[in-house]
N, CA, C and O atoms as a GROMACS GRO file, in nm:
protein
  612
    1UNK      N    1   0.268  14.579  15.188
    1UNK     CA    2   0.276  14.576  15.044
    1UNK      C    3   0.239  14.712  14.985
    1UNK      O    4   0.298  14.763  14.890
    2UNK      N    5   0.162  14.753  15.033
    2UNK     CA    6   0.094  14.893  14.995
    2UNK      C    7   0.237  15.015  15.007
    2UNK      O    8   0.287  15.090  14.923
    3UNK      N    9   0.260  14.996  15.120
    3UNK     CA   10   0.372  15.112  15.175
    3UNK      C   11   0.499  15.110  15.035
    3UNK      O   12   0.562  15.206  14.990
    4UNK      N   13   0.502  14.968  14.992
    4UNK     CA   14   0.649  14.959  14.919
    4UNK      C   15   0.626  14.973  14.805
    4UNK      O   16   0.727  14.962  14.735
    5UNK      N   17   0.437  15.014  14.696
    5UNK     CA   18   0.418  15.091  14.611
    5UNK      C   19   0.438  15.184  14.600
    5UNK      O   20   0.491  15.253  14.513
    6UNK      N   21   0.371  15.208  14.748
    6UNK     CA   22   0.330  15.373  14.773
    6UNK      C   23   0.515  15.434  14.737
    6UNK      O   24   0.528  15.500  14.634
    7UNK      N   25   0.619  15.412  14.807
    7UNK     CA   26   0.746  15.414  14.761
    7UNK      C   27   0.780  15.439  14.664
    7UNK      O   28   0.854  15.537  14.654
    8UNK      N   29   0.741  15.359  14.540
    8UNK     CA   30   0.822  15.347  14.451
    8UNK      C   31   0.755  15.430  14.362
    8UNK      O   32   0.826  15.491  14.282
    9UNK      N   33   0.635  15.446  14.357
    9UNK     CA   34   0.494  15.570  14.313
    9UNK      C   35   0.578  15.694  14.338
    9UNK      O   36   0.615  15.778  14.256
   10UNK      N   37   0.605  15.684  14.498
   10UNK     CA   38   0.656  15.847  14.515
   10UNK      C   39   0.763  15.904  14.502
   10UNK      O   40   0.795  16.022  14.517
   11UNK      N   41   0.850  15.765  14.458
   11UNK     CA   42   1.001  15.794  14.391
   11UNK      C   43   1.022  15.848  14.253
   11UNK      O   44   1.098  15.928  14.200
   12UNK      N   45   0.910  15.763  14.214
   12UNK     CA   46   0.903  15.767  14.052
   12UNK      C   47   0.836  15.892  14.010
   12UNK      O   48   0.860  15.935  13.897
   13UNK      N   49   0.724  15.977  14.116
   13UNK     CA   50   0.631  16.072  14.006
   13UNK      C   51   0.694  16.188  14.111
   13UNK      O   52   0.644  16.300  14.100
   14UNK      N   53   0.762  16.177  14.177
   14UNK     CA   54   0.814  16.332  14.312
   14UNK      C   55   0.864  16.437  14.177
   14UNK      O   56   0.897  16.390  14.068
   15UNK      N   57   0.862  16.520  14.194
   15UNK     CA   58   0.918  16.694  14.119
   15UNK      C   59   1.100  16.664  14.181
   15UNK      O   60   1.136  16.713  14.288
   16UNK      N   61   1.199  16.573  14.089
   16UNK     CA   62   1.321  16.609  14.144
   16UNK      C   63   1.353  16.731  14.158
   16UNK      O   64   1.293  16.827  14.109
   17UNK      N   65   1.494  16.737  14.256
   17UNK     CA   66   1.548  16.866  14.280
   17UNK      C   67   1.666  16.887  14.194
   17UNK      O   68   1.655  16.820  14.092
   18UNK      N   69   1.755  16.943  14.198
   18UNK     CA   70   1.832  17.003  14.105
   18UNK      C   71   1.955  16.918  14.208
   18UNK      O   72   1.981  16.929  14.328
   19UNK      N   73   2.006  16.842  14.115
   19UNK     CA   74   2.125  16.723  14.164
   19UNK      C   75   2.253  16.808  14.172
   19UNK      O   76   2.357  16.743  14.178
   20UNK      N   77   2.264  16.957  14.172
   20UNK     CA   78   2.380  17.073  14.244
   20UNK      C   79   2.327  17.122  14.366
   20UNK      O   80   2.406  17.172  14.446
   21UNK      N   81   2.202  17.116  14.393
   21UNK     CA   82   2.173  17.192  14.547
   21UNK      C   83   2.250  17.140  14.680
   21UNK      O   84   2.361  17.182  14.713
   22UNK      N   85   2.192  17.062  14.737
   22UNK     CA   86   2.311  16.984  14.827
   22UNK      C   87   2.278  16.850  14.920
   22UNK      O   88   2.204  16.760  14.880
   23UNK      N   89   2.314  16.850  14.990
   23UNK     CA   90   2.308  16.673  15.072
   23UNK      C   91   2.160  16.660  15.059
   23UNK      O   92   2.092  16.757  15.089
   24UNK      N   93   2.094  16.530  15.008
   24UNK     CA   94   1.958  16.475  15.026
   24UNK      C   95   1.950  16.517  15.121
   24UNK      O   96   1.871  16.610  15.135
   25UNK      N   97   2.037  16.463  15.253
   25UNK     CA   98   1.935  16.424  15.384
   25UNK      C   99   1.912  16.514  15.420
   25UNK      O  100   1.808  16.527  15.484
   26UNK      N  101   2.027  16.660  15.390
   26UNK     CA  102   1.887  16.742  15.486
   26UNK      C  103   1.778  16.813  15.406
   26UNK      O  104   1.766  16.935  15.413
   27UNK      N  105   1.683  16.723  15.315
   27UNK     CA  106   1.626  16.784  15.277
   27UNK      C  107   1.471  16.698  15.387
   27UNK      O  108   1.428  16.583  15.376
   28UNK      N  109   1.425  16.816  15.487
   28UNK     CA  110   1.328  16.715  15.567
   28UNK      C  111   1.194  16.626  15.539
   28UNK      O  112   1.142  16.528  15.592
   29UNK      N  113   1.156  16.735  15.399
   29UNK     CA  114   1.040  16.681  15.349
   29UNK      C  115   1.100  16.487  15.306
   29UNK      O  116   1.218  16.466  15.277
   30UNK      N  117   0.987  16.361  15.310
   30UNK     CA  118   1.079  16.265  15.289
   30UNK      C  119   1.033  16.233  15.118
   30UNK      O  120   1.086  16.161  15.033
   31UNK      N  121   0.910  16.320  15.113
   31UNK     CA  122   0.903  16.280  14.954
   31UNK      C  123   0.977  16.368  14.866
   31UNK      O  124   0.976  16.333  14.747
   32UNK      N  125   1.043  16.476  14.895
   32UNK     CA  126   1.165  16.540  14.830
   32UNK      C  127   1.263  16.463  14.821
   32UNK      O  128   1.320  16.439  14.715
   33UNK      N  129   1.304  16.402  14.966
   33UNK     CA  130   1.434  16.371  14.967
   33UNK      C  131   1.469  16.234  14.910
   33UNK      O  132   1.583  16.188  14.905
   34UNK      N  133   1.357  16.174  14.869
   34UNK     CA  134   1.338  16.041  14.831
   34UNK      C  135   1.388  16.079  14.620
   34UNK      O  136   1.468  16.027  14.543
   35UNK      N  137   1.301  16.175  14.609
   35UNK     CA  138   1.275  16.235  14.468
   35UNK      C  139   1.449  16.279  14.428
   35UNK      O  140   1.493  16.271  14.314
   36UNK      N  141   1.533  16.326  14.550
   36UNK     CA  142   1.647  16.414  14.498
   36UNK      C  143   1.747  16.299  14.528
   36UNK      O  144   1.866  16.333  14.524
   37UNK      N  145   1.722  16.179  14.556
   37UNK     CA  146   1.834  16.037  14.555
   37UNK      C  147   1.790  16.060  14.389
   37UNK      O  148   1.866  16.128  14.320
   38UNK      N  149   1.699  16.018  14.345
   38UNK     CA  150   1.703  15.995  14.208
   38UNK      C  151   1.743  16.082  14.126
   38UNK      O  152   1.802  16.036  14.028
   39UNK      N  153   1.730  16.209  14.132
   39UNK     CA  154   1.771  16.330  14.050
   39UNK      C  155   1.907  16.370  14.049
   39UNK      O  156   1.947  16.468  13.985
   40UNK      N  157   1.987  16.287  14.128
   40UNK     CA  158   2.123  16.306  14.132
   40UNK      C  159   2.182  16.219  14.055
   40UNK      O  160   2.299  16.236  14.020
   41UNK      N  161   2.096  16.095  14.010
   41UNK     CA  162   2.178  15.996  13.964
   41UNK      C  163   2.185  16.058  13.814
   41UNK      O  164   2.293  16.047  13.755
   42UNK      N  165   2.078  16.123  13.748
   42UNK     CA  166   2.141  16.162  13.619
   42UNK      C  167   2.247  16.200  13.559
   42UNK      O  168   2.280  16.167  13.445
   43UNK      N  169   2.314  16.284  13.645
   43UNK     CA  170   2.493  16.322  13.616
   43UNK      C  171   2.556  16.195  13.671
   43UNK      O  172   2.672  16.189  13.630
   44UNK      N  173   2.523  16.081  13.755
   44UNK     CA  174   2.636  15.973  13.812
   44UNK      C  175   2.668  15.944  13.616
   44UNK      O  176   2.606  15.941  13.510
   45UNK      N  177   2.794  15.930  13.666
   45UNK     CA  178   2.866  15.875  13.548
   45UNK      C  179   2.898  15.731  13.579
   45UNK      O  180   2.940  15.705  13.692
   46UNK      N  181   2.880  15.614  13.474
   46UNK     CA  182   2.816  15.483  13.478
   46UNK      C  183   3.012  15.424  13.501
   46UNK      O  184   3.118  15.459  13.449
   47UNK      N  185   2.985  15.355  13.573
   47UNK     CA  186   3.167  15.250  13.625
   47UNK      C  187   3.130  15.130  13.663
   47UNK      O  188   3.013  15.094  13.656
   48UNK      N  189   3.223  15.058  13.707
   48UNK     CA  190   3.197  14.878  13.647
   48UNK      C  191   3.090  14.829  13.750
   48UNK      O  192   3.092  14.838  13.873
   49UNK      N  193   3.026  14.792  13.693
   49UNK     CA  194   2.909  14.680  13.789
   49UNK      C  195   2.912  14.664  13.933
   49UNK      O  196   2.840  14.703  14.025
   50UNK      N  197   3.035  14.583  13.922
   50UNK     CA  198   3.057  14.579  14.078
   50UNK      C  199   3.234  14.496  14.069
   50UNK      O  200   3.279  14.408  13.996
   51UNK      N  201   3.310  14.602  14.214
   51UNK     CA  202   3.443  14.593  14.173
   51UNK      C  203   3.456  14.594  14.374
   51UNK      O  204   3.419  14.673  14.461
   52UNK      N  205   3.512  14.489  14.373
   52UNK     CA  206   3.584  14.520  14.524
   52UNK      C  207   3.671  14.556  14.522
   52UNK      O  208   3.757  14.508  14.449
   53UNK      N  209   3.703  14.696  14.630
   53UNK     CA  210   3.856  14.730  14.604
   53UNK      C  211   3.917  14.756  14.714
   53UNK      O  212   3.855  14.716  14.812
   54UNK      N  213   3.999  14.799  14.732
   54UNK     CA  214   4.112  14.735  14.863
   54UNK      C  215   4.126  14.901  14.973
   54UNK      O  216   4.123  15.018  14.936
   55UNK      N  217   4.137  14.850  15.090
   55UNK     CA  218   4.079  14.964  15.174
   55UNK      C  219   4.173  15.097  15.154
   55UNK      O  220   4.164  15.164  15.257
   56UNK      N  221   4.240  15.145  15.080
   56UNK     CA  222   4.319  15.247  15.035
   56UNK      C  223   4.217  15.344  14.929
   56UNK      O  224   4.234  15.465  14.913
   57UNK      N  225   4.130  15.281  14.875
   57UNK     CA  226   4.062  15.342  14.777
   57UNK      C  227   4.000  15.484  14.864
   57UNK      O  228   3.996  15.460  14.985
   58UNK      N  229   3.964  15.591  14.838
   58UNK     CA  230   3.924  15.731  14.908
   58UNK      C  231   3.761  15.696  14.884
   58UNK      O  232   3.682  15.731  14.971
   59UNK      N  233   3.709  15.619  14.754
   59UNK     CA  234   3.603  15.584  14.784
   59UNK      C  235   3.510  15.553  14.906
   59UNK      O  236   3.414  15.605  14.962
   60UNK      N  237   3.610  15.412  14.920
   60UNK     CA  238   3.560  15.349  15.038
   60UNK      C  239   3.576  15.407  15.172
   60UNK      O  240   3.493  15.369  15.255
   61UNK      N  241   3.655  15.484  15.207
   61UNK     CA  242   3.743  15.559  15.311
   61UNK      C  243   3.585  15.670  15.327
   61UNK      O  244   3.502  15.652  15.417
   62UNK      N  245   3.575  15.752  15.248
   62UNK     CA  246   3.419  15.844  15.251
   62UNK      C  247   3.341  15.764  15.304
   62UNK      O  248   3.307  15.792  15.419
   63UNK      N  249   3.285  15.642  15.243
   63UNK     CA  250   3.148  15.579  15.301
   63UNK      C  251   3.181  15.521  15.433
   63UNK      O  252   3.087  15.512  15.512
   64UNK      N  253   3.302  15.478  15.473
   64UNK     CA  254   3.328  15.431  15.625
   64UNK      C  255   3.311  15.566  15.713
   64UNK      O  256   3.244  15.569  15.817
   65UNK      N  257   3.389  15.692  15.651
   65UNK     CA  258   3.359  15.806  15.725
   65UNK      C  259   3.221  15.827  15.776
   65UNK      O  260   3.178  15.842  15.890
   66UNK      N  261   3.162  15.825  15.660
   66UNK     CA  262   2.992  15.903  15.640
   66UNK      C  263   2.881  15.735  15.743
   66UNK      O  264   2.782  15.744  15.814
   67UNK      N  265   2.936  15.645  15.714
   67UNK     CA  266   2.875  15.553  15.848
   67UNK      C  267   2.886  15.591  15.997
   67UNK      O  268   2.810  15.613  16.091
   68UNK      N  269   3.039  15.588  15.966
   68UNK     CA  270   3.106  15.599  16.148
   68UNK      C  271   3.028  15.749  16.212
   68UNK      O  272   3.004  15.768  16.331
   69UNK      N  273   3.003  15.836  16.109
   69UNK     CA  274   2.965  15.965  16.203
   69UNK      C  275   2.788  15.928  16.236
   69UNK      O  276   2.726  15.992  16.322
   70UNK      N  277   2.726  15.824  16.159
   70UNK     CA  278   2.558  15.773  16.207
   70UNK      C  279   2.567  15.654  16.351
   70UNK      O  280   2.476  15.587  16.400
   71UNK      N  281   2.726  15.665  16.392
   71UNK     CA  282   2.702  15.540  16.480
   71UNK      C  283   2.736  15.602  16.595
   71UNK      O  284   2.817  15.695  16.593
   72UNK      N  285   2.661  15.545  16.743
   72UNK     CA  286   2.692  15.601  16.900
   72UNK      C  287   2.826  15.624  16.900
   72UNK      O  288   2.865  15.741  16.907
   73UNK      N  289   2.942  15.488  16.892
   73UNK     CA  290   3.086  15.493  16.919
   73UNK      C  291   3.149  15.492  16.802
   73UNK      O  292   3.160  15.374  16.770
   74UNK      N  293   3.199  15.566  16.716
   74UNK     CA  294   3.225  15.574  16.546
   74UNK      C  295   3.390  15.483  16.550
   74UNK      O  296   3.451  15.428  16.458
   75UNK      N  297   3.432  15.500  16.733
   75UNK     CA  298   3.587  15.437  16.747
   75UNK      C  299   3.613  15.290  16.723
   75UNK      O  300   3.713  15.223  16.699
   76UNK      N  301   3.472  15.264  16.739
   76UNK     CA  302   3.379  15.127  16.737
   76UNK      C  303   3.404  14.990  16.652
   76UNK      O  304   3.448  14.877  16.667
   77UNK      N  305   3.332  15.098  16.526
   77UNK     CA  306   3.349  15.036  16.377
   77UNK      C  307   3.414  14.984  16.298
   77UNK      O  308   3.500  15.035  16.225
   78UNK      N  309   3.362  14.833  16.306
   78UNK     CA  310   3.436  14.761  16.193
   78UNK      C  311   3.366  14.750  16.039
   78UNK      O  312   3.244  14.746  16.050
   79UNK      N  313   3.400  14.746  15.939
   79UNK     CA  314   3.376  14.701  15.856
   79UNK      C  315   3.454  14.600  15.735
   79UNK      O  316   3.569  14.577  15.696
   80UNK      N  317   3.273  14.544  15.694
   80UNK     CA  318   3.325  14.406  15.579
   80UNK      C  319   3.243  14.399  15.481
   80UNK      O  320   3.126  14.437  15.480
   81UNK      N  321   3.299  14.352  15.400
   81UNK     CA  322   3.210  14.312  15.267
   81UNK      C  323   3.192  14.466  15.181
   81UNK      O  324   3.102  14.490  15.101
   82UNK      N  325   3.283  14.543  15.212
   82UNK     CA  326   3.284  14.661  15.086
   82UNK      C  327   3.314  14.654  14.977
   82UNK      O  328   3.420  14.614  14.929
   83UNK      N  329   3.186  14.709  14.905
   83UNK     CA  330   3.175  14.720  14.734
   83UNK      C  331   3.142  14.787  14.674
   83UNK      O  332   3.029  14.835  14.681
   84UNK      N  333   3.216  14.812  14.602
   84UNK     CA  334   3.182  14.934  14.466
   84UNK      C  335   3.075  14.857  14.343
   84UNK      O  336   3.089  14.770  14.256
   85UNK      N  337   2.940  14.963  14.402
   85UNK     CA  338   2.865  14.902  14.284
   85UNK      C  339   2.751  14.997  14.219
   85UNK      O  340   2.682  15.079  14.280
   86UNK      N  341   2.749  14.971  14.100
   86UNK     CA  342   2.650  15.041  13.999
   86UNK      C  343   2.482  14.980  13.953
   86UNK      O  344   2.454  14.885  13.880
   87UNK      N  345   2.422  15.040  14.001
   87UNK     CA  346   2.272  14.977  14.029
   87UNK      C  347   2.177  15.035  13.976
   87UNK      O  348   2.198  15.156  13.992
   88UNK      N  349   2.045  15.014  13.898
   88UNK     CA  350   1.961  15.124  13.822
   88UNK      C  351   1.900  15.172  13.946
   88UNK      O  352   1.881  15.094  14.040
   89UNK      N  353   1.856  15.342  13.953
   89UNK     CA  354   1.715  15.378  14.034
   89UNK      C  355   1.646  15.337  13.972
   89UNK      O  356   1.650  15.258  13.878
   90UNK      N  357   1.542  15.411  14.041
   90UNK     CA  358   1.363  15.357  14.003
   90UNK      C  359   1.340  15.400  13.866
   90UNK      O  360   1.236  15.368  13.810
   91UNK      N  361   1.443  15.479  13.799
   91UNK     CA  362   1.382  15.556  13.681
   91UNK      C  363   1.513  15.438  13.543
   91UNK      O  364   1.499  15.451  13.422
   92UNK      N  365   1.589  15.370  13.587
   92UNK     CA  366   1.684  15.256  13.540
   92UNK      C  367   1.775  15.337  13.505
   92UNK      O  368   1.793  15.333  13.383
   93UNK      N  369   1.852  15.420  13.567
   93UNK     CA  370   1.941  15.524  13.565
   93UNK      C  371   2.060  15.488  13.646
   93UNK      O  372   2.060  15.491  13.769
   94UNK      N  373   2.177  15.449  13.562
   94UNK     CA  374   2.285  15.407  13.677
   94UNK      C  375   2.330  15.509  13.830
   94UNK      O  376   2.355  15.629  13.813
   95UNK      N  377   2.336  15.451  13.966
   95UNK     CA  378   2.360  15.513  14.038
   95UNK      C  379   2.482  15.428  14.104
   95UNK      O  380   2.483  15.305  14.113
   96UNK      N  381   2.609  15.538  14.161
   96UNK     CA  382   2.714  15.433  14.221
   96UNK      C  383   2.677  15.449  14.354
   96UNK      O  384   2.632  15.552  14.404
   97UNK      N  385   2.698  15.335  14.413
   97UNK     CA  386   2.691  15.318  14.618
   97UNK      C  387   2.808  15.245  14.620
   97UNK      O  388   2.872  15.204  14.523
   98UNK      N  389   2.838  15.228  14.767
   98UNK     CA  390   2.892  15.167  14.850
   98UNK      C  391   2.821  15.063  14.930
   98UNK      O  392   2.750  15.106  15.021
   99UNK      N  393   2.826  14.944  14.915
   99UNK     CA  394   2.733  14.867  14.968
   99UNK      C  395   2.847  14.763  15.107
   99UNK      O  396   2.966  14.738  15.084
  100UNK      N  397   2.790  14.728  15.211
  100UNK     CA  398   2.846  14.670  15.273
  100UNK      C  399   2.796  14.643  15.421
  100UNK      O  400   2.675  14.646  15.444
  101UNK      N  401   2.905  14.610  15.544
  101UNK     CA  402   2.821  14.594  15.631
  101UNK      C  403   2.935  14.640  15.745
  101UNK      O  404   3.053  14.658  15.717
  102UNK      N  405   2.857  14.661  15.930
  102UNK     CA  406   2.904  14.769  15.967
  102UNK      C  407   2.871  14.680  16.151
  102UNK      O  408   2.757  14.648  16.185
  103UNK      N  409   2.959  14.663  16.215
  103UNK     CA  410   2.960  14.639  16.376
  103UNK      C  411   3.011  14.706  16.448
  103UNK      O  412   3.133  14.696  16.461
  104UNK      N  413   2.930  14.808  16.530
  104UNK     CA  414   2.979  14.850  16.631
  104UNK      C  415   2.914  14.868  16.735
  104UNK      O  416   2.805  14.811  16.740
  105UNK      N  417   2.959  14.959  16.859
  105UNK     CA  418   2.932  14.930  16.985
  105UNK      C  419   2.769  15.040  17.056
  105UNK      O  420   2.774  15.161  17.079
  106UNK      N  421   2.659  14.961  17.073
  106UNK     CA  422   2.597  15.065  17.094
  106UNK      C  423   2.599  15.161  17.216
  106UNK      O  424   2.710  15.186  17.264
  107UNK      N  425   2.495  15.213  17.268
  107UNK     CA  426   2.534  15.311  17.401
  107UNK      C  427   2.539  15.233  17.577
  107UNK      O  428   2.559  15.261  17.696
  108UNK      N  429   2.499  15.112  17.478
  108UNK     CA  430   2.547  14.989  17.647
  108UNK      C  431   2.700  14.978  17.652
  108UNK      O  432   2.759  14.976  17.760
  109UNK      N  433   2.770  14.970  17.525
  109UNK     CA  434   2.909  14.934  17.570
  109UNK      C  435   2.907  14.805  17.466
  109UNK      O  436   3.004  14.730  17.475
  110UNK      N  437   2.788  14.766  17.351
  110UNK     CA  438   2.775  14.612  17.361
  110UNK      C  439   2.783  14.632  17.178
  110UNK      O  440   2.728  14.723  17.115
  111UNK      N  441   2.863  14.527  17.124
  111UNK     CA  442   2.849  14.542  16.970
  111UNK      C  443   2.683  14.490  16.920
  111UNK      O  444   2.626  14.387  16.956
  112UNK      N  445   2.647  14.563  16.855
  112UNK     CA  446   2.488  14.518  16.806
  112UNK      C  447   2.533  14.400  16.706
  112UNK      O  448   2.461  14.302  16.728
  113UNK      N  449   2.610  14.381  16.622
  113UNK     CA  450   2.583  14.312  16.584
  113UNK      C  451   2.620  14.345  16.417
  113UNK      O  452   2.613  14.466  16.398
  114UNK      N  453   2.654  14.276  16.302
  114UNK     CA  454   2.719  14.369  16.176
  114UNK      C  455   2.525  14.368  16.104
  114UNK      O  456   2.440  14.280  16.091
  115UNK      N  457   2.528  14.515  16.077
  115UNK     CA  458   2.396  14.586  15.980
  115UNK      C  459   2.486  14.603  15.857
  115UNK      O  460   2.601  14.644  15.841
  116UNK      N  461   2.377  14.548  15.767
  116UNK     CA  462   2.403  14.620  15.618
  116UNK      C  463   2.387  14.775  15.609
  116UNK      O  464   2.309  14.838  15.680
  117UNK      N  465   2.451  14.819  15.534
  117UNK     CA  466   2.441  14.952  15.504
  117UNK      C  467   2.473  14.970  15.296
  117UNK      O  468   2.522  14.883  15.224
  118UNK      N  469   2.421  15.121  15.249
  118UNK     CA  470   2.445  15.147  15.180
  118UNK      C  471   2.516  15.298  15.141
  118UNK      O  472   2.452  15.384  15.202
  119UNK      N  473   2.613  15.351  15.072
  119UNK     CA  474   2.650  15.518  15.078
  119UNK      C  475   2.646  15.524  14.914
  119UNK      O  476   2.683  15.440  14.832
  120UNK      N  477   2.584  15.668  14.892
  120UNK     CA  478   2.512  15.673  14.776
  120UNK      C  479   2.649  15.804  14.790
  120UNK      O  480   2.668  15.893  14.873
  121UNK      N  481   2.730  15.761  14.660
  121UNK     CA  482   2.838  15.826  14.621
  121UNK      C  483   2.793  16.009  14.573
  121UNK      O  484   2.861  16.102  14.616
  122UNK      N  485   2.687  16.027  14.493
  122UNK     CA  486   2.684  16.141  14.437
  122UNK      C  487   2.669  16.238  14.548
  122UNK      O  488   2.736  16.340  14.562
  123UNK      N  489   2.549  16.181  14.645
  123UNK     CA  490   2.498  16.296  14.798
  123UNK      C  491   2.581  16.223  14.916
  123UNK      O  492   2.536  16.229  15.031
  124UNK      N  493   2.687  16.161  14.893
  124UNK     CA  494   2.736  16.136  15.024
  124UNK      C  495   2.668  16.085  15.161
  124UNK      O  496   2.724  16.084  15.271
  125UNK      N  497   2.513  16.035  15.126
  125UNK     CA  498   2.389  15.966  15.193
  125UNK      C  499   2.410  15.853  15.229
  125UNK      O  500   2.438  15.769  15.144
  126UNK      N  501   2.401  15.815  15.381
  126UNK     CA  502   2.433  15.663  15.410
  126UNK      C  503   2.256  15.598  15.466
  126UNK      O  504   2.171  15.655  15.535
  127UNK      N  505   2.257  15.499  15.419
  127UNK     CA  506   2.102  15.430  15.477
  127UNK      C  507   2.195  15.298  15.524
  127UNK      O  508   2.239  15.211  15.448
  128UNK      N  509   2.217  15.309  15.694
  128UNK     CA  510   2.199  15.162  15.749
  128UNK      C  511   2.072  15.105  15.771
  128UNK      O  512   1.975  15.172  15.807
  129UNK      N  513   2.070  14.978  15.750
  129UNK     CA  514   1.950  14.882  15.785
  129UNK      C  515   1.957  14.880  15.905
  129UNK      O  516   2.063  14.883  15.967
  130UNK      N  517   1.830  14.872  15.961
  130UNK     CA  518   1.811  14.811  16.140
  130UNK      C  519   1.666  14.758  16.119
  130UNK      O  520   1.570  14.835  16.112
  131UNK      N  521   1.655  14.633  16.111
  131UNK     CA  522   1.563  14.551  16.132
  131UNK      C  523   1.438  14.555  16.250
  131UNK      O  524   1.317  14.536  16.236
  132UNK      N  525   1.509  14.584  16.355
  132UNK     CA  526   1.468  14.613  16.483
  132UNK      C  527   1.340  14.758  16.482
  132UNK      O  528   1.235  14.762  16.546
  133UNK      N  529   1.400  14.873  16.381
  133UNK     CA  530   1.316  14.943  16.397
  133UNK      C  531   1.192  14.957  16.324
  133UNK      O  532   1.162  14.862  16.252
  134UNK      N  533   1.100  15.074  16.329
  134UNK     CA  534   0.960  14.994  16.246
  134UNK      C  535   0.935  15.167  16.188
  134UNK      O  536   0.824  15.178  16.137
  135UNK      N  537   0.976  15.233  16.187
  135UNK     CA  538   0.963  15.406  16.160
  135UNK      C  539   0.966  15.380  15.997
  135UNK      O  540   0.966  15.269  15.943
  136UNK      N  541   0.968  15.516  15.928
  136UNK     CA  542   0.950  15.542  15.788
  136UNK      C  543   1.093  15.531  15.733
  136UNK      O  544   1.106  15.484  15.621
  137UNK      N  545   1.213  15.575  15.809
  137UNK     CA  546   1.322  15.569  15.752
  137UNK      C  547   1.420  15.466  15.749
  137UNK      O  548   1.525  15.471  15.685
  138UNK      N  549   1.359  15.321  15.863
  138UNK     CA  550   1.366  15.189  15.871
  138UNK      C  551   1.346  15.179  15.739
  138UNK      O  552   1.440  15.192  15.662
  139UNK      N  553   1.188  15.146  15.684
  139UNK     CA  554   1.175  15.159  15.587
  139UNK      C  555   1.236  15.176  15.448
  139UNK      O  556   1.251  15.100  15.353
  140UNK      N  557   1.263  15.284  15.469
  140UNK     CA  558   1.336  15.341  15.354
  140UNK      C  559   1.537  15.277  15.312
  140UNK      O  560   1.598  15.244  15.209
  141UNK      N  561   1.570  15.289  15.455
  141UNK     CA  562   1.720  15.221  15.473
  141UNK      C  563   1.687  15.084  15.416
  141UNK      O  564   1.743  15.065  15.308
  142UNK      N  565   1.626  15.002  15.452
  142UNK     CA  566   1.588  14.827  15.430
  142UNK      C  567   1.538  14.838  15.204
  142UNK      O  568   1.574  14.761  15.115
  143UNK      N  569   1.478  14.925  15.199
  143UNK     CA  570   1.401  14.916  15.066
  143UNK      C  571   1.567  14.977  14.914
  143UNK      O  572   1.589  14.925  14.805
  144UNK      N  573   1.625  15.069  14.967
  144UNK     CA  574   1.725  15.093  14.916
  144UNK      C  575   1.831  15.031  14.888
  144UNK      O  576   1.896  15.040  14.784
  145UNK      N  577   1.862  14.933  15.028
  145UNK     CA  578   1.977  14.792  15.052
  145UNK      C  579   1.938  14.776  14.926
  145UNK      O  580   1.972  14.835  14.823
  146UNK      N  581   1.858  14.686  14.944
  146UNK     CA  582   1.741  14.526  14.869
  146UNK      C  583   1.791  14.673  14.721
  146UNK      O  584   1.893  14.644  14.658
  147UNK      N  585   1.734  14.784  14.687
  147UNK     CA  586   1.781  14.780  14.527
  147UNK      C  587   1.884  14.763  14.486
  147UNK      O  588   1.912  14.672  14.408
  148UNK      N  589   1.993  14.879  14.548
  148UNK     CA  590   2.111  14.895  14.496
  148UNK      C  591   2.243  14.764  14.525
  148UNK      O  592   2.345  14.744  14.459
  149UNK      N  593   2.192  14.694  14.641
  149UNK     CA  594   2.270  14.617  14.699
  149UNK      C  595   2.254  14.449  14.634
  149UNK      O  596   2.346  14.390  14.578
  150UNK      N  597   2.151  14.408  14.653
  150UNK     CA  598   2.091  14.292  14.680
  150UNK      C  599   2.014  14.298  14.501
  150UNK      O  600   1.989  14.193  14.443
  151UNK      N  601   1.991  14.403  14.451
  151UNK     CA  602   1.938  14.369  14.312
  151UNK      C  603   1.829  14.406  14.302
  151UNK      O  604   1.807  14.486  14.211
  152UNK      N  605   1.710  14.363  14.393
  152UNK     CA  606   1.615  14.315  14.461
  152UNK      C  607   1.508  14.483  14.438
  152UNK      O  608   1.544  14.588  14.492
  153UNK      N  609   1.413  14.475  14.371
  153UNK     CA  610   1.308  14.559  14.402
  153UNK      C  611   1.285  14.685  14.252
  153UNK      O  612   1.197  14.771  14.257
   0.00000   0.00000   0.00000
């Protein structure tokens, strides 16, 4: 309970970065990079709630890209349940993602199984969920779903 204040404390009071510098993730510090998801959403320009749209969209085509290159076998990957959706950050600032979910094959040869995932349109940032793991960026992938996805947090 503490950890998922401590979160939203360090989302909410971090020194954003300047939403032209470049990709969150490689920014290594994680309370920067947590601070510059939010600082990007100020320029997102606000679009419909939530719109499923059909796999031709270049939208969706980016966030399958930007998954498939976080997975062992990217030849792998299926995906379902893709959606275009508009969600407040921590600061109630519309941000667009890609929300959805993702099966493919890990380094046994064996499908894990379909993970939720999310791709944050402005930094091109993907957070898959993995339940399984217990690290800070577990964490962080699982706490982001649950906002932008699920409503939730």
């Amino acid at each position: 309970m503490v950890r998922i204040f401590t979160f939203i404390f360090l989302v909410v009071t971090a020194t954003p970065l300047s939403a032209q510098t470049s990709n969150c993730s490689a920014i290594p510090d994680r309370d920067q990079r947590l601070a510059c998801f939010d600082s990007v959403a100020k320029t997102a320009k606000p679009a419909l709630k939530q719109t499923a749209t059909g796999k031709s969209d270049p939208t969706l085509a980016a966030a399958r890209a930007a998954v498939a290159r976080k997975l062992k076998d990217p030849g792998s990957a299926t995906f379902d349940q893709l959606v275009l959706k508009t969600a407040p950050n921590t600061r109630g600032e519309p941000m667009e993602v890609v929300c959805g979910t993702v099966n493919a094959k890990n380094s046994y040869g064996g499908f894990t199984g379909a993970k939720p995932f999310v791709y944050i349109l402005k930094v091109g940032e993907v957070q898959i969920v993995d339940n399984n793991a217990s690290d800070g960026d577990a964490f962080i992938a699982t706490a982001i779903y649950k906002r932008f996805c699920l409503g939730k947090g």
